[in-house]
C-alpha positions in Angstrom: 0.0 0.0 0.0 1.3 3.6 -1.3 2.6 5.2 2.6 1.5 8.4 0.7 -2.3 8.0 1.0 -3.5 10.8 3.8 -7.2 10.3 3.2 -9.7 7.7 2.9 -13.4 9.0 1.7 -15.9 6.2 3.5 -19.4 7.1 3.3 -22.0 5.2 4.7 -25.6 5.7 3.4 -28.5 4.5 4.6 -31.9 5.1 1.7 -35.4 4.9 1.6 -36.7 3.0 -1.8 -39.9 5.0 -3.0 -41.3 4.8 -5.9 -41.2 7.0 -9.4 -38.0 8.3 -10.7 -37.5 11.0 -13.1 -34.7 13.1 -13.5 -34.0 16.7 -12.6 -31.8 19.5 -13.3 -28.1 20.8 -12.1 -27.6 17.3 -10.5 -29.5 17.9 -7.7 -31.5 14.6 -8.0 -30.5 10.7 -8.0 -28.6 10.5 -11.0 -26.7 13.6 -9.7 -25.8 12.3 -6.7 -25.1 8.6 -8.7 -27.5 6.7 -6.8 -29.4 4.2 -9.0 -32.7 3.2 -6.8 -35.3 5.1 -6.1 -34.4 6.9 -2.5 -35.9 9.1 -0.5 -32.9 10.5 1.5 -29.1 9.1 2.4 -26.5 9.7 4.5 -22.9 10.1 4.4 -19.9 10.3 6.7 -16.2 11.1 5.2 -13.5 9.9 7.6 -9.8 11.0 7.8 -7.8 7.2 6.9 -4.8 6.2 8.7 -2.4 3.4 7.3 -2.0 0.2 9.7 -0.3 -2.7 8.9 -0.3 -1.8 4.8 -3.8 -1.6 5.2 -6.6 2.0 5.1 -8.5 1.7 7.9 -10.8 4.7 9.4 -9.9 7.0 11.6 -11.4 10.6 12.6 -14.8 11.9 10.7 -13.7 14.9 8.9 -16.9 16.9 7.8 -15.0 19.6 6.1 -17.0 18.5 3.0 -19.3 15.5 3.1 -21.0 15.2 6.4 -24.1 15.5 5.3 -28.1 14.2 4.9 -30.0 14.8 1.3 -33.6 14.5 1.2 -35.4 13.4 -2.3 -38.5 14.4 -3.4 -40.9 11.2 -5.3 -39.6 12.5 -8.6 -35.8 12.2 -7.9 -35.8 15.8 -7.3 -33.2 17.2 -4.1 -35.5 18.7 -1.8 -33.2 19.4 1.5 -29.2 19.1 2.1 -28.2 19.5 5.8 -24.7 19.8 6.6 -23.1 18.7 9.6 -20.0 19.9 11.6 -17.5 16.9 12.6 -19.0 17.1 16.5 -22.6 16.3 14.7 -23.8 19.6 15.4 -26.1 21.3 12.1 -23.7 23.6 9.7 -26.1 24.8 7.4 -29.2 23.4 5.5 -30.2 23.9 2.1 -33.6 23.9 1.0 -34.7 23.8 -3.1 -37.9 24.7 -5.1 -38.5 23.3 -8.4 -40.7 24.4 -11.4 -43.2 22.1 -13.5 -40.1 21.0 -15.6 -37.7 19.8 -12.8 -35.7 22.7 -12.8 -34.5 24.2 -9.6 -36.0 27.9 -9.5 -34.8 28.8 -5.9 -32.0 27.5 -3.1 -31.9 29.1 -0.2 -28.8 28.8 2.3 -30.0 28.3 6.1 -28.5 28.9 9.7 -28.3 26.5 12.5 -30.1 29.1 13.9 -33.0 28.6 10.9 -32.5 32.3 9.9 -31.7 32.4 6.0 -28.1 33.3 5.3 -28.4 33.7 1.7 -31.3 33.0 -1.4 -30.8 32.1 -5.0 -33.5 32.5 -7.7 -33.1 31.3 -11.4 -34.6 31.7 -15.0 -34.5 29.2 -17.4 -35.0 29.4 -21.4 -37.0 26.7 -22.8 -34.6 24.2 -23.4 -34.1 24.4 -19.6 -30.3 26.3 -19.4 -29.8 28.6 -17.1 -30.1 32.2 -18.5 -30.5 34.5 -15.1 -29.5 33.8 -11.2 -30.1 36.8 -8.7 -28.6 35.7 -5.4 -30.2 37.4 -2.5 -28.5 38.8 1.1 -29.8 37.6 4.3 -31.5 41.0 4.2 -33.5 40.3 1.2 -31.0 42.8 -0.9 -29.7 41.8 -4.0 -25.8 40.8 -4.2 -24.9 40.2 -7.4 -27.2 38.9 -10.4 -25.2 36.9 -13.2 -26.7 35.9 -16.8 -25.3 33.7 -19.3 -25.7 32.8 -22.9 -25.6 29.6 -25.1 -25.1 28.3 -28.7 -28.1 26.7 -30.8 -26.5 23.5 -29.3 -26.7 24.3 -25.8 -23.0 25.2 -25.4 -22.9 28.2 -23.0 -21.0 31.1 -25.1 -21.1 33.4 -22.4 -21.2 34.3 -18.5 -21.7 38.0 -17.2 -21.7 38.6 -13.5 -23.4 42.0 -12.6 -23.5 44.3 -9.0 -26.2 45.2 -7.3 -26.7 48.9 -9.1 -26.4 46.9 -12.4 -23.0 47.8 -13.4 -21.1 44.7 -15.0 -18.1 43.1 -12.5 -16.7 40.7 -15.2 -17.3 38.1 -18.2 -16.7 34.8 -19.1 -16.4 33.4 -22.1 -16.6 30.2 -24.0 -15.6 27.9 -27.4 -16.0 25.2 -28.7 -15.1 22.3 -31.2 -17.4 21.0 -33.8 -17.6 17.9 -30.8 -19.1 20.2 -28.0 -15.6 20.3 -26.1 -14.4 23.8 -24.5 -11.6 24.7 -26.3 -11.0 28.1 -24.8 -12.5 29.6 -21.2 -11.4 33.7 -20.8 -12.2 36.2 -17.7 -12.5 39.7 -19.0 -12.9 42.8 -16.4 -15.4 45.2 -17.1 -13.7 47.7 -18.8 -13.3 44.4 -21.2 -9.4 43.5 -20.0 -8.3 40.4 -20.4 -7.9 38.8 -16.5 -7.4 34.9 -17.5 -7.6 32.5 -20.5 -7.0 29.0 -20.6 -7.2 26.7 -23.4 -7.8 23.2 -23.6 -6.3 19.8 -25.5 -8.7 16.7 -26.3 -7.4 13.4 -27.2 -9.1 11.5 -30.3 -11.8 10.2 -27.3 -13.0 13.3 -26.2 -10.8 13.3 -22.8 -8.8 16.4 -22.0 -5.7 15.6 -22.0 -3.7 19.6 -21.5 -4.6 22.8 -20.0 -2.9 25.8 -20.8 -2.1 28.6 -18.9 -2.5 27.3 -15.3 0.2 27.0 -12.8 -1.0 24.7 -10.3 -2.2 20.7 -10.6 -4.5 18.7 -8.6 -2.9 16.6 -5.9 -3.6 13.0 -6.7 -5.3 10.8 -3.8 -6.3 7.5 -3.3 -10.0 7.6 -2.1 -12.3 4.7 -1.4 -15.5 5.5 -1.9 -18.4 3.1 -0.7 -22.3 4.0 -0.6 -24.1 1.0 1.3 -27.8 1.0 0.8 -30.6 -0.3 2.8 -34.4 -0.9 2.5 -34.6 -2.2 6.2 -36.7 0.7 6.8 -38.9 0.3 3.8 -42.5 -0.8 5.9 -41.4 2.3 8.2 -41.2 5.2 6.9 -43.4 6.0 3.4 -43.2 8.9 1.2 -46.3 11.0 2.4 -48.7 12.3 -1.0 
């Protein structure tokens, strides 16, 4: 066993089967969070690992990132995300609202405390991209409102983040191959400087294979990932209409 592994990623989940599935959008449903069942909620623990013996075993729960419990609604849809803080104590909770289409209109950020810390609210066009977000203080003032637009193929050409009095703060934008892969990704000011570009290199499969103009990589960990599912509680607890 590599002596270099620092973490191990164990999460134990415990679902609900209920019935129905569809499929929402942004990955905040089942296929999103790759769970193939129909589930109501699950729940995961990430550990720190510690090598004994050549072997990963688990050691301290580090909720940093995925200390959490994610509540479905019957269409697949994520309804609720509650994060927890390593001593088990509630982080934060987010809550989501979806339209007749699936697509999440509003997520709003939650205290402990249940005071709202912060709101989200988004537009769609009618194939269902995002074209608007306005993201909302705990005061109910707006804090910054960003729009994008997309290609006849769904490939999103541009990304404008805006300030509260309207004034644009910077752009994004995008191309593309005749395959749908990003060759280019630059961040303009808004007097229209150039900030950042980086372009991209696809092997003959489609997988990126070179990124240019960054200066930092990805540390590269060993992670074992296992979700363990359960219907124990099937006769339980039912999905209310």
């Amino acid at each position: 066993m590599n002596k270099t592994i620092k973490n191990i990623l164990i999460s134990l989940i415990s679902t609900i089967l209920i019935t129905n599935i569809a499929y929402g959008k942004r990955g905040l449903d089942w296929k999103g969070e790759h769970i193939k069942g129909r589930v109501k909620y699950f729940t995961q623990t990430r550990y720190n690992g510690k090598e004994v013996a050549g072997k990963i075993q688990k050691g301290n729960k580090d909720c940093h990132r995925d200390c959490e419990q994610i509540f479905f609604d019957i269409n697949g849809n994520m309804l609720e995300k509650v994060k927890y803080k390593s001593d088990g104590n509630l982080d934060y909770k987010l809550l989501y609202k979806y339209d007749t289409n699936g697509n999440v209109i509003e997520e709003g950020s939650y205290k402990p405390n249940g005071d709202i810390n912060q709101k989200s609210i988004f537009e769609y066009d009618t194939r269902g991209n995002i074209i608007e977000e306005n993201k909302y203080k705990s005061n109910g003032r707006l804090n910054y409102k960003v729009t994008h637009k997309y290609d006849t193929r769904g490939n999103k050409l541009e990304t404008n983040t805006y300030l509260p009095d309207g004034s644009l703060y910077y752009r994004f934008t995008y191309k593309y191959d005749t395959k749908g892969n990003k060759l280019e990704k630059s961040k303009y000011s808004s007097s229209g400087h150039l900030l950042d570009k980086k372009a991209y290199k696809y092997d003959t499969k489609g997988n990126k294979k070179s990124q240019k103009n960054t200066t930092s990589q990805s540390t590269k960990k060993a992670i074992i990932f296992t979700k363990i599912f359960t219907n124990t509680m099937l006769t339980i607890i039912k999905l209310k209409n």
